[in-house]
N, C-alpha and C positions, 0 to 999 in steps of 0.2 A: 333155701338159704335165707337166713336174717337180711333186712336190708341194713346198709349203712347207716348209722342216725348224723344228719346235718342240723344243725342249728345254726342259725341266721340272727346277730344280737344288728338290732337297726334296720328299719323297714323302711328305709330311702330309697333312689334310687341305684345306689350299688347293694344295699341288703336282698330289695323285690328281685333284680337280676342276678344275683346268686340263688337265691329261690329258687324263681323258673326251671333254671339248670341244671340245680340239684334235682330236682323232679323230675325235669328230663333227665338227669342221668340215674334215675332210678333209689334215690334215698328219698329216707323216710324225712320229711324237712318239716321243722319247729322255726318260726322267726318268732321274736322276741322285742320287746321295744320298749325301754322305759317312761319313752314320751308318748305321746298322741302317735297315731296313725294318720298321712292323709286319705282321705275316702277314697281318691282317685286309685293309690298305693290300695287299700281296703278292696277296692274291686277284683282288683287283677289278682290280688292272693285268694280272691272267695272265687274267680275264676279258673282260677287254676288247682281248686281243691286244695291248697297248702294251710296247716293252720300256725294260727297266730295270737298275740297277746300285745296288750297294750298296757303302758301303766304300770307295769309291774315286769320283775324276773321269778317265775318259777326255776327255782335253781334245782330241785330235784329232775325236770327235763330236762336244764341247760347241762347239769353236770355229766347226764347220762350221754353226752355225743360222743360219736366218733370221734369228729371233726366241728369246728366254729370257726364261722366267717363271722370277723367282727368289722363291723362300718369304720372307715379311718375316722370319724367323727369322734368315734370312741375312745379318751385318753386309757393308757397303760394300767394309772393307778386306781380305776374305778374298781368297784369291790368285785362286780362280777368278773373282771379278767381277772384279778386276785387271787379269786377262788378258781378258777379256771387254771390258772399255772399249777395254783398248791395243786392242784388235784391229776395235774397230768397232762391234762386234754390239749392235742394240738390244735392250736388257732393260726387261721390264716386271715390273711388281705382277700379280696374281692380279685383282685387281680390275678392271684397265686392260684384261688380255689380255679378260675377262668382256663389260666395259662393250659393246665391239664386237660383239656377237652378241646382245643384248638392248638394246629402248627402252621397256622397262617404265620406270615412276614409280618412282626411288629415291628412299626417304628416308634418307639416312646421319648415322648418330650417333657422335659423338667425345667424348673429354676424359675429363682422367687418371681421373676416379674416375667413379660413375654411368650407364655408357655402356650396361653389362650389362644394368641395370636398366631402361633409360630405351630400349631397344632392345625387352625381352621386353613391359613393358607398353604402348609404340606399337603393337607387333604387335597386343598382344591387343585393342586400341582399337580399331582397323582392321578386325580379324578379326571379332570382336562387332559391328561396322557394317555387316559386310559386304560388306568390300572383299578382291578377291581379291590376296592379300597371304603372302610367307615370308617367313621370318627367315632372316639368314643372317649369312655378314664372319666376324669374329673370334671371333664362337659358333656353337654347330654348327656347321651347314654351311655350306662356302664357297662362295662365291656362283658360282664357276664349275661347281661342280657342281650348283648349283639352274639356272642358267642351261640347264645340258648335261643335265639332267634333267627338271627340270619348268617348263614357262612358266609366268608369272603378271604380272599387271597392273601389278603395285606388288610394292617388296621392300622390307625397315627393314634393313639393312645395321648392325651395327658396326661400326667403323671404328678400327684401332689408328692412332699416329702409321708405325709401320711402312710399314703397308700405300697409308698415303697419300703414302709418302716414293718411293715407285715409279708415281704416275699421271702421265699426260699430259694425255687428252682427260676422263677421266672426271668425270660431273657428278651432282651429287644436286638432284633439284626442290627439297626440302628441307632444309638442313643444320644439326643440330645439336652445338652441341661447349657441356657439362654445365659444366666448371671446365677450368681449365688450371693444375694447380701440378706443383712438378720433378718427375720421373720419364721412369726411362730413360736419366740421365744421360751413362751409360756408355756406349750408342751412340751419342752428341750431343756426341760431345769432353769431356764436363763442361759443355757450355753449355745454359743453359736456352732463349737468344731462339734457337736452334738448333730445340729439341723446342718452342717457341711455333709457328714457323715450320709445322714440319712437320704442326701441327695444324688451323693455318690454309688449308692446301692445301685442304683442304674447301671452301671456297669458292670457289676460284681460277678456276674453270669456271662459277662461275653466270652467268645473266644476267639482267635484268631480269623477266622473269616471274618468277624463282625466289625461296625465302623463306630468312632465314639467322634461326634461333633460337638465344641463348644465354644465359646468365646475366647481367643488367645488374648483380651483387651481388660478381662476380670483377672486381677490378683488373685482372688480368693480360689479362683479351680486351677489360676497356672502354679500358684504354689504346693496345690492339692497334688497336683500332676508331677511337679517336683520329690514329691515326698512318697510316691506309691508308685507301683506297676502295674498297668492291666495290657490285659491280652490285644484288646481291641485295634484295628489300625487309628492312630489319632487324627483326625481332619478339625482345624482351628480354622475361625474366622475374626478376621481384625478391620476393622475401619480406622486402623493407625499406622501400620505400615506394610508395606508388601513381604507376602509368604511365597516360600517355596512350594509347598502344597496347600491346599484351599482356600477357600472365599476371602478377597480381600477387594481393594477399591485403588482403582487407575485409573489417573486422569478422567476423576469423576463416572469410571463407568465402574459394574462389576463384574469383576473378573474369577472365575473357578478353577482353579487347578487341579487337577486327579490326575489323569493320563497324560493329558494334554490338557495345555490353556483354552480354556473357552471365554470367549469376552460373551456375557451374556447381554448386556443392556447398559444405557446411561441412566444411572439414579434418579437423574432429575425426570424419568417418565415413570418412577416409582408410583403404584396408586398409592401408597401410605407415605406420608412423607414424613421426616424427623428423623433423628440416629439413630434411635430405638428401634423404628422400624426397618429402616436399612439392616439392620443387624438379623431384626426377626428373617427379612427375605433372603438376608446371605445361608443364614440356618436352612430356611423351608427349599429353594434351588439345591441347597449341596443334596439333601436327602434326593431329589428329584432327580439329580443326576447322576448320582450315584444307582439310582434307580432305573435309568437307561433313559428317560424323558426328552423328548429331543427339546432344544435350546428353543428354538421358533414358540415351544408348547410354555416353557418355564415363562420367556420373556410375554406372551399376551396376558397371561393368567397374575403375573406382577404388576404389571399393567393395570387389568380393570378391577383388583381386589381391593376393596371398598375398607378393609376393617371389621369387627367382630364389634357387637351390641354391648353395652356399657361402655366401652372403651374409648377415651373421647371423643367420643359420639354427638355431633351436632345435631340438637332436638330441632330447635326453634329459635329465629329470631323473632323480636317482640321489640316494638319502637328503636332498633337499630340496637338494641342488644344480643348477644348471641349468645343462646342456654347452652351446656356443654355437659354429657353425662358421664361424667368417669366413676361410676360406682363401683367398677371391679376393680380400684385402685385400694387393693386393704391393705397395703403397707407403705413406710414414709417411701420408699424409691421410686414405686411405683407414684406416687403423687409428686415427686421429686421431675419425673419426664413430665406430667402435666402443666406444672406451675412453668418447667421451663417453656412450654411451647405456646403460652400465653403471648399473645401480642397485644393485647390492649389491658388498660386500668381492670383487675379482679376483682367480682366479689367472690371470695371463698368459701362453698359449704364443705364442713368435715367435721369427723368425730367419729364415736361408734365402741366398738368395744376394743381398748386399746393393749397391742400384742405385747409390751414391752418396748412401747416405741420409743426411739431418740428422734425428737424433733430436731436435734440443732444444724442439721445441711440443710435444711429448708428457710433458716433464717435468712438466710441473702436474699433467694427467690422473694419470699413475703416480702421482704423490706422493699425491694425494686418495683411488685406486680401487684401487688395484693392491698389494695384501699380498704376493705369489707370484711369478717369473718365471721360466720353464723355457726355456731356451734351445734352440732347434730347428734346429741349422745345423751345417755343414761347420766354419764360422770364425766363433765367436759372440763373437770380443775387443770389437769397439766396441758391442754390446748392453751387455755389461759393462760397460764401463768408462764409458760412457753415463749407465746404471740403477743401478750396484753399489753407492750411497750412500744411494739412494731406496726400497729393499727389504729386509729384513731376510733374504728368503729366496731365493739363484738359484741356479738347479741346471742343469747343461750337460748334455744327450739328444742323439743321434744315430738315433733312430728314434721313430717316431709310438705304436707302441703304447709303449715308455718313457715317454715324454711325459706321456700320457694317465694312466699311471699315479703316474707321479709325483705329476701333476695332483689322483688321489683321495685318494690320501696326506695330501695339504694344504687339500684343500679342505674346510672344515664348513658343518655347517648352515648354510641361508641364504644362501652364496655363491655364484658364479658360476665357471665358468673357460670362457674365452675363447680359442680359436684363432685369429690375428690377427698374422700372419706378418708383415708390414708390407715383405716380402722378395718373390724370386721363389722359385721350388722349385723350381729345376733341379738343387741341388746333391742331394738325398736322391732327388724324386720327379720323376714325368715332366712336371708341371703341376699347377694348380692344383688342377684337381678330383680330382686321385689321392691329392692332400695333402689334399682336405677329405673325399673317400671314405674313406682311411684312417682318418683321425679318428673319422669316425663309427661307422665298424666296431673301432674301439678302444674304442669307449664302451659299443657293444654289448657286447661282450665283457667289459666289467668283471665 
């Protein structure tokens, strides 16, 4: 019998992990890549006998596949999905091509800001429980390469809008989505009910056994929720007023309801502190207990959970400054929680490649916090012309260690400076964590 033909357009980390899998599951697999390879990526496909291209699409293989997994990296209207629809051929997500070859317990988590966070501490809830459980999706490792590597009971999945804008059948037991404000615009026509949409795919698959968790405190998904029907049971958590059912906040403690009221903990022994995180932990406990996790186990692991790498992340102080790394902040909301939780005079580093942002909620915070702004981008005019009334001091860099130092230049006793992109970083760096690597190793170096 013919084997199946796979093609793999994008040899990242969810393209190489579709590979592998596809190879374990016995198709003939072509990856594809119009950019560079990296070497590390180059090993593991020359390891695994898969072949590949760089630079280029030979479109006489890509057209002959069965099936293509295309990286969510890759927009809709590039010519090779183009030709790929004209011609027939079904394309799927990394996650879809995954979902087929494993019936472990997904829990997947969405929404623009939180997802990171609310993804590493479900895991570590789960993990500390005792449940055999990885992490994977949009961090670390993709989930077809956990799939094609290691089984496991249960997985916590993030979930970009990307990756969900390419499923079919794929379904989470559990579906979390954090907030929903604009971001990504630029793949979305400029429409936001577009990127609503594609967020909501997360649920599209459940069914009645299954549970849908999300913010009862964001308009944008309680309106969504107003206007649609899904199967799921709905579990909403609020830090504004008390619920009949789930996660909400009394007398400063948090409280879960499902069956019964569980009073899990008082906030104020939260290891993350701030609303946003309060929220992520109401999100990451409900999966946990809905997942049987005894309360004792939910409450230590809230407790000692530090925070996830970029995220403001305290590097270094230096003369009574305090460096702060929020590189994974690529949209204004997410830089929106950083500026608020500033407590001393900012220097602000930001910039990058800009999604269709609206600066203007972040006027107040600047006006109030933000003495300094160092511009970090390819094209930093609407920063300027945004902020250039509201600072006395902005200075335009083209590399990270510049930045950085500019940064000490201006920064005195007592202050802070802040890396808080509110951008992507494709235009200087390869990602976010290379931008928030750099940083750090800039500060070292002072």
């Amino acid at each position: 019998m013919m084997k199946q033909k796979l093609v793999v357009l994008g040899a990242g980390e969810s393209g190489v992990g579709t590979a592998i899998l596809g190879k374990k599951e016995d198709y003939e697999v072509f990856v594809s890549d119009f950019g560079k390879i990296k070497e590390t990526y180059k090993d593991v496909l020359k390891h695994h006998e898969i072949n590949w291209e760089e630079g280029k699409h030979t479109y006489e293989r890509i057209l002959d596949a069965d099936v293509v997994m295309k990286s969510p990296g890759i927009p809709d209207n590039t010519e090779v999905i183009r030709r790929l629809m004209e011609a027939g051929v079904k394309v799927v997500s990394e996650i879809e091509f995954a979902s087929g070859y494993s019936d472990a317990t997904i829990v997947g988590i969405t929404g623009s800001n939180g997802k990171t966070t609310t993804a590493t501490l479900t895991h570590r809830l789960l993990k500390d429980g005792g449940v055999d459980v990885a992490l994977g999706g949009n961090i670390g490792k993709s989930y077809a390469g956990l799939v094609a590597r290691e089984m496991h009971s249960h997985y916590v999945l993030e979930l970009s809008s990307f990756q969900l804008d390419g499923i079919e059948k794929f379904r989470c037991h559990i579906a979390v989505i954090t907030n929903i404000v604009p971001d990504h615009l630029d793949r979305y026509d400029g429409d936001f009910q577009k990127y609503i949409a594609a967020k909501f795919r997360i649920v599209m698959n459940q069914t009645e056994d299954d549970f849908f968790i999300y913010d009862a405190d964001d308009k944008t998904i309680v309106k969504w929720l107003e206007e649609n029907t899904l199967r799921a049971t709905k579990i909403p958590f609020s830090v504004t007023r008390t619920l009949e059912k789930g996660a909400y906040i009394k007398e400063n403690k948090l409280i879960i309801t499902i069956k019964n009221t569980e009073e899990i903990m008082p906030i104020a022994t939260l290891g993350l502190q701030g609303q946003h995180n309060v929220k992520n932990a109401m999100a990451a406990a409900t999966v946990a207990t809905l997942l049987k996790i005894r309360k004792a186990t939910i409450r230590e692991s809230l407790e000692n959970f530090q925070g996830v790498e970029h995220r403001l992340e305290k590097v270094l102080k230096i003369n009574n400054v305090m460096y702060i790394n929020d590189s994974k902040a690529t949209n204004v909301n997410a830089t929106f929680y950083a500026l608020d939780s500033m407590e001393s005079p900012t220097v602000w580093i930001v910039g990058g490649v800009d999604k269709g942002n609206d600066y203007t909620e972040l006027l107040p915070l600047v006006n109030e916090k933000v003495k300094a702004i160092i511009c970090l981008g390819v094209d930093n005019e609407k920063i300027i012309s945004q902020f250039g009334s509201c600072v006395d001091i902005m200075v335009e860099t083209d590399s990270m260690s510049k930045a950085v130092q500019v940064a000490y230049r201006l920064a005195t006793k007592g202050d802070s400076v802040l890396l808080s992109p509110a951008c992507a970083s494709f235009d200087l760096f390869d990602n976010y964590e290379d931008r928030g690597r750099q940083f750090k190793e800039a500060v070292r170096n002072l």
